[in-house]
MARNULO-654232 format. One record per atom (N, C-alpha, C): x, y, z; residue in one letter. Coordinates in steps of 0.1 Angstrom, whole numbers, plus 2048, in hexadecimal, padded with zeros to 3 digits. Atoms other than C-alpha are relative to their C-alpha. Layout:
BEGIN
XYZA
...
END
This chain:
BEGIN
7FD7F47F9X
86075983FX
7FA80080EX
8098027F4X
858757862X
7FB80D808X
8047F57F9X
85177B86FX
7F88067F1X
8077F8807X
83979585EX
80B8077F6X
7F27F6808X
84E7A8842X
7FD8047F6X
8017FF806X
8517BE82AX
8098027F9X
7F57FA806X
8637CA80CX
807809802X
7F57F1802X
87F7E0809X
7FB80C7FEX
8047F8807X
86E7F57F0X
7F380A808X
80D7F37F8X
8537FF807X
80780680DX
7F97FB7F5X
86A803826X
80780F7FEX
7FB7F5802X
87E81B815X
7FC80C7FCX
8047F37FAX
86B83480CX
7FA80180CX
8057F97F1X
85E83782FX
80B801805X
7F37FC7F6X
88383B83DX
80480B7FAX
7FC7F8804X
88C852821X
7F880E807X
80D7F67FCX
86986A82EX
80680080DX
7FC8007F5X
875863850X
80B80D804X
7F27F8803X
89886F84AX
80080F7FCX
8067F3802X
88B88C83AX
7F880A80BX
8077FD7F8X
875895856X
80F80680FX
7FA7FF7F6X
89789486EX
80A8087FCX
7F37F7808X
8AF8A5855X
7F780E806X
8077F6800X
8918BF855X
7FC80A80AX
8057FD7F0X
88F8C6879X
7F37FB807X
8108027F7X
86B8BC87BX
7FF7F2809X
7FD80D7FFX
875899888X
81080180CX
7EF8017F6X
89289B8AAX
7FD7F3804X
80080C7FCX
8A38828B3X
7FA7FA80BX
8048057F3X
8968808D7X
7F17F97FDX
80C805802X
87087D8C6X
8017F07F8X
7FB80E80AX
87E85F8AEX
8037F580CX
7FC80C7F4X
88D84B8CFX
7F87FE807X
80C8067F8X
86E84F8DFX
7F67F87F8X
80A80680DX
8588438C2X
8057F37F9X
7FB808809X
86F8288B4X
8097FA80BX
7FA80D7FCX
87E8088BEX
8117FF800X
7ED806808X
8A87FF8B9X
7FA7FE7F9X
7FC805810X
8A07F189FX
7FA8087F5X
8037F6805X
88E80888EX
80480A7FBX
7F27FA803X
8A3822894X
8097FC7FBX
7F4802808X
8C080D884X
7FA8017F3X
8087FD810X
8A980D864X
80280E7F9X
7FB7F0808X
8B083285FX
80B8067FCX
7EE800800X
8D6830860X
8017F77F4X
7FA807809X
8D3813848X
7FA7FF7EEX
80480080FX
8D180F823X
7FC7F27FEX
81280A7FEX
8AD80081DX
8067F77EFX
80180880BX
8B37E3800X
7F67FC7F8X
8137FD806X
8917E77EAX
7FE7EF801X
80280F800X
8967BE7E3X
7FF7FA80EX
7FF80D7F0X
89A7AF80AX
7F2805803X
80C7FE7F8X
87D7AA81FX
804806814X
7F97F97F5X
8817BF840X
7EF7FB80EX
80D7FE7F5X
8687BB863X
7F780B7FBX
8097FB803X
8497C685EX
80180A80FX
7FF7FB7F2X
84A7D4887X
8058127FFX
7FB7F57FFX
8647EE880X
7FA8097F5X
8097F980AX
8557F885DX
7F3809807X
80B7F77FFX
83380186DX
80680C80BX
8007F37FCX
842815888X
80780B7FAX
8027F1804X
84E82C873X
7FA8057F3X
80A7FB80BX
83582D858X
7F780980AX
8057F87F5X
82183987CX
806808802X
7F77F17FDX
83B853885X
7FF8077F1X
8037F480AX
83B862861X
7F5805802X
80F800803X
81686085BX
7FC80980CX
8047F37F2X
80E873883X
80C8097FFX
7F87F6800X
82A88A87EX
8008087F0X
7FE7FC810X
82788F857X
7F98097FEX
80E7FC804X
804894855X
7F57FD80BX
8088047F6X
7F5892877X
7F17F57FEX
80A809805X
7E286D86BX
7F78057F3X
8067FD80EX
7D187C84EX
8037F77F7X
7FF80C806X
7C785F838X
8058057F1X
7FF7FB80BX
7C7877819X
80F7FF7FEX
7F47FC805X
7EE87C81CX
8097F07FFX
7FE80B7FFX
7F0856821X
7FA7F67EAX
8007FE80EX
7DF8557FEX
8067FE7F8X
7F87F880AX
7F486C7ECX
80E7F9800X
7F2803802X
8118577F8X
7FD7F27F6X
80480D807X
8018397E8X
7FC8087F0X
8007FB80DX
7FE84A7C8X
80D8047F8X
7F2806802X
8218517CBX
8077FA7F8X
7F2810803X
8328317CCX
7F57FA7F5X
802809814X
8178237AFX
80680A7F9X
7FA7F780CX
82683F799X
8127FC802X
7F48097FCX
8498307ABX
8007F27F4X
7FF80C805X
8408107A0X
7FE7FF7F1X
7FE7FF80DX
83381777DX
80C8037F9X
7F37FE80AX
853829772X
80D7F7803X
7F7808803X
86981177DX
7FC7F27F9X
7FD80B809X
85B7F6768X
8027F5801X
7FD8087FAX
85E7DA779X
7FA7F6801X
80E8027FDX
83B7CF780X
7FB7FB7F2X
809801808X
82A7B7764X
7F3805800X
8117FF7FEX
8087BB774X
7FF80C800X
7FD7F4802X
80D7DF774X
8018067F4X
7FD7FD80EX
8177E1750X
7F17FE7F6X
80E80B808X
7F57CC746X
7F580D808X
80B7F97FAX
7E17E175DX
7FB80F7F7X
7FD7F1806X
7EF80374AX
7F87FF7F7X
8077FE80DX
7E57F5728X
7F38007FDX
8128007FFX
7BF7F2733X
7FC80F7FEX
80C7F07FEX
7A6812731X
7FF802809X
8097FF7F9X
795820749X
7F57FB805X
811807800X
77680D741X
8047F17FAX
7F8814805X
77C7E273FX
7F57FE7F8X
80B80A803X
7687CE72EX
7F77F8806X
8088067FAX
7567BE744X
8087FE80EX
7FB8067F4X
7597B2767X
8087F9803X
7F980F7FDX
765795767X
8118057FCX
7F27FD803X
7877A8755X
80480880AX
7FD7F77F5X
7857C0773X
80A7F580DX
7FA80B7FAX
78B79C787X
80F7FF7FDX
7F1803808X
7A9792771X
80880A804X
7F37F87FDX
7B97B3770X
804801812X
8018027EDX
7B47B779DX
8097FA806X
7F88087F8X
7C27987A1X
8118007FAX
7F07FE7FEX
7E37A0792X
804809805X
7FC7F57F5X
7E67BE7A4X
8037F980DX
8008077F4X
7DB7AA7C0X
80E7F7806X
7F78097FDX
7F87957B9X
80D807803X
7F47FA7FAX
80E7B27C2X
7FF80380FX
8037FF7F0X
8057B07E6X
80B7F7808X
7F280C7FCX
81D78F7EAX
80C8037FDX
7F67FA800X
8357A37DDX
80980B806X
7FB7F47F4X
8377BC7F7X
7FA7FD811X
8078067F1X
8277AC817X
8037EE802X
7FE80D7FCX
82E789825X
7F57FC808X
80680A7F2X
81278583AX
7EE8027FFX
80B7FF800X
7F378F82AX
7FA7F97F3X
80680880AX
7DA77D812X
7F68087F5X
8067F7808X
7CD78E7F5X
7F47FA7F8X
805808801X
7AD7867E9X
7F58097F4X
80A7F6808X
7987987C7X
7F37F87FCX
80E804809X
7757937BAX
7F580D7FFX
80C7F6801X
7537A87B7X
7F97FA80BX
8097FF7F1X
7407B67D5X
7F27F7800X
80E8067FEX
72679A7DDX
7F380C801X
8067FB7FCX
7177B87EBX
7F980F7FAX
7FF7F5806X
71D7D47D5X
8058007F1X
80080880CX
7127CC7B0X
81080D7F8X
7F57F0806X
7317E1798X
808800808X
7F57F47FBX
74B7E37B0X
80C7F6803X
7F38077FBX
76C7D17B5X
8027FC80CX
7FE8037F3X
7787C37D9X
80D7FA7FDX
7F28047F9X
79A7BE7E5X
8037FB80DX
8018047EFX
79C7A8804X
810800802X
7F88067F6X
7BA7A5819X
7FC7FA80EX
80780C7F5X
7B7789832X
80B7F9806X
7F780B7FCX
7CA771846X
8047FF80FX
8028017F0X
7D4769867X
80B80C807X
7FC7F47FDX
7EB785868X
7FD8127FDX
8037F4804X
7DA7A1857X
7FE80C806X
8027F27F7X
7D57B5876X
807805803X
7F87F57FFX
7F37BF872X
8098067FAX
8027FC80EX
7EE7CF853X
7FF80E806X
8017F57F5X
7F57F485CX
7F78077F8X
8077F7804X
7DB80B859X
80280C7F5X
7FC7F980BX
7EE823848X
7FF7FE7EEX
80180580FX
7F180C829X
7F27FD7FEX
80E7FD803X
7CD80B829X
7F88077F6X
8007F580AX
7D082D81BX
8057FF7F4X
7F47FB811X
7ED82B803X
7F87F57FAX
80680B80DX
7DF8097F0X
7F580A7FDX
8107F6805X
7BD8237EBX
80780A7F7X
7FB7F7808X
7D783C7DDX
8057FA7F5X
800807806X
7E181D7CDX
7F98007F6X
80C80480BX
7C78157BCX
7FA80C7F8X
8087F3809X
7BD8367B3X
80B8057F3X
7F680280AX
7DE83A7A1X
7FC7FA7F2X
80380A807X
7D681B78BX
7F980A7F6X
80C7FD803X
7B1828784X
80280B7F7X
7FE7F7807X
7BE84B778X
8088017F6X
7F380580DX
7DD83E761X
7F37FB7F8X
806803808X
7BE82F750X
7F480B7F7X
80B7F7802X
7A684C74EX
7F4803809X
8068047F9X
790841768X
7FE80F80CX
8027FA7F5X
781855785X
7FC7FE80BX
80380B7F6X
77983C79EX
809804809X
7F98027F8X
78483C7BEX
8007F980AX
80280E7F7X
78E8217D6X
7FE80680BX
8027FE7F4X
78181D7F7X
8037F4805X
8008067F6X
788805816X
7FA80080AX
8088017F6X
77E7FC836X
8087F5809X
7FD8097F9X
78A7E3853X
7F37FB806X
80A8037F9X
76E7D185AX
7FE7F180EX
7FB8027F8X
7807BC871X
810800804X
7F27FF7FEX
7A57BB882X
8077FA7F6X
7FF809807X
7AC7A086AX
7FE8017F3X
804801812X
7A07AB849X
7FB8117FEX
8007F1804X
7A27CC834X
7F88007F0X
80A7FC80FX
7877D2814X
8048107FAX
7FD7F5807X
7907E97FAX
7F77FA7F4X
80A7FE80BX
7737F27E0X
8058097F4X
7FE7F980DX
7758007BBX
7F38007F7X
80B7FD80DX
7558097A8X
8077FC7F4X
7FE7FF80DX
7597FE786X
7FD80B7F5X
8087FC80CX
75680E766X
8017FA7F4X
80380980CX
74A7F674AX
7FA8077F3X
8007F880EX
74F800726X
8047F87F8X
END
C-alpha cells in the first residue's frame, strides 16, 4: 500500500458524526469547505465501505473537524468514542482476538498472559492502520503495568485524537472483564505513542 490508510470501518463512523453535525445545523457548509479538502468533502457524499482502505489525510481531517467542533478537543469525548466502537466491534463478532480477550477476567494469571493476550489486540492495529507498528510487552520502567508501543517511520502521523479513543479502547476491554484499570498514553516523541495499563494479577 503505498500511502498512509485506513479502514473503512473507522472512517465511517467519523463521516456518519460529521453528517450529523451538518444535518444538525451545528456544522454549515461554508465552515466544512473551509476546514476540508475536495477530497474530503467527497467522503461525506460517499458511502464509506467498512472493508476498503481509504487515505489516511482526508480521515484525520475530519476526525479534527468533528473532535474541535464536537467537543471543543476534549480528550474525554475522544475516549467515550473509543469505547463506542469496542462495544461496535464486540457485537459484531468478527474479531477472534476480541472473543479470546472477553473470555479472560479481570485479573490474568500472570504477566506474561497479560503479554499474550496485548499482543493479539495489538494485532488489531494492522487491521485498521497501514502505517503504524505495533509493539506489547511490560514497562521496563514500571514493574505491573502493560505498554503498548506504536512506532515506525510513519507514526507521526498517528492522529492525536486516536490517542484518546484506543484509551477508551482499552478501557472498554478492561471493564467487559471486571477490571478498573485505566489506560493511559503519552507521545513521547513525534514518532512513537505509549499506552500503559496497570495490571491486576489474580
Amino acid at each position: 500500500m503505498s500511502e498512509p490508510s485506513v479502514k473503512g470501518l473507522l472512517l465511517g463512523g467519523v463521516v456518519v458524526n460529521v453528517q450529523r453535525l451538518r444535518e444538525s445545523g451545528r456544522l454549515g457548509t461554508d465552515a466544512c469547505e473551509a476546514r476540508l479538502s475536495r477530497a474530503a468533502l467527497l467522503l461525506l457524499d460517499e458511502k464509506v465501505d467498512p472493508g476498503r482502505w481509504y487515505p489516511l489525510a482526508e480521515y484525520a481531517e475530519l476526525l479534527d473537524l468533528l473532535w474541535d467542533v464536537e467537543a471543543g478537543r476534549d480528550p474525554e469525548y475522544m475516549r467515550e468514542k473509543g469505547r463506542a466502537w469496542a462495544r461496535k466491534l464486540y457485537d459484531a463478532n468478527r474479531y477472534q482476538q476480541l472473543a479470546y480477550a472477553d473470555a479472560s477476567s479481570g485479573a490474568i494469571g500472570s504477566p506474561e498472559e497479560a503479554v499474550r493476550q496485548g499482543r493479539l489486540i495489538a494485532s488489531l492495529i494492522d487491521t485498521f492502520w497501514s502505517f503504524v507498528e505495533a509493539h506489547v510487552d511490560l514497562d521496563p520502567e514500571r514493574p505491573g503495568t502493560l505498554r503498548l508501543v506504536l512506532s515506525g517511520r510513519l507514526a507521526r502521523l498517528f492522529p492525536e485524537a486516536n490517542r484518546f479513543t484506543t484509551e477508551g479502547f482499552l478501557n472498554h476491554m478492561v471493564e467487559r472483564g471486571g477490571g478498573s484499570q485505566r489506560a493511559t498514553s503519552e507521545r513521547p516523541a513525534l514518532d512513537r505513542v505509549e499506552f500503559r495499563l496497570a495490571l491486576r494479577v489474580g
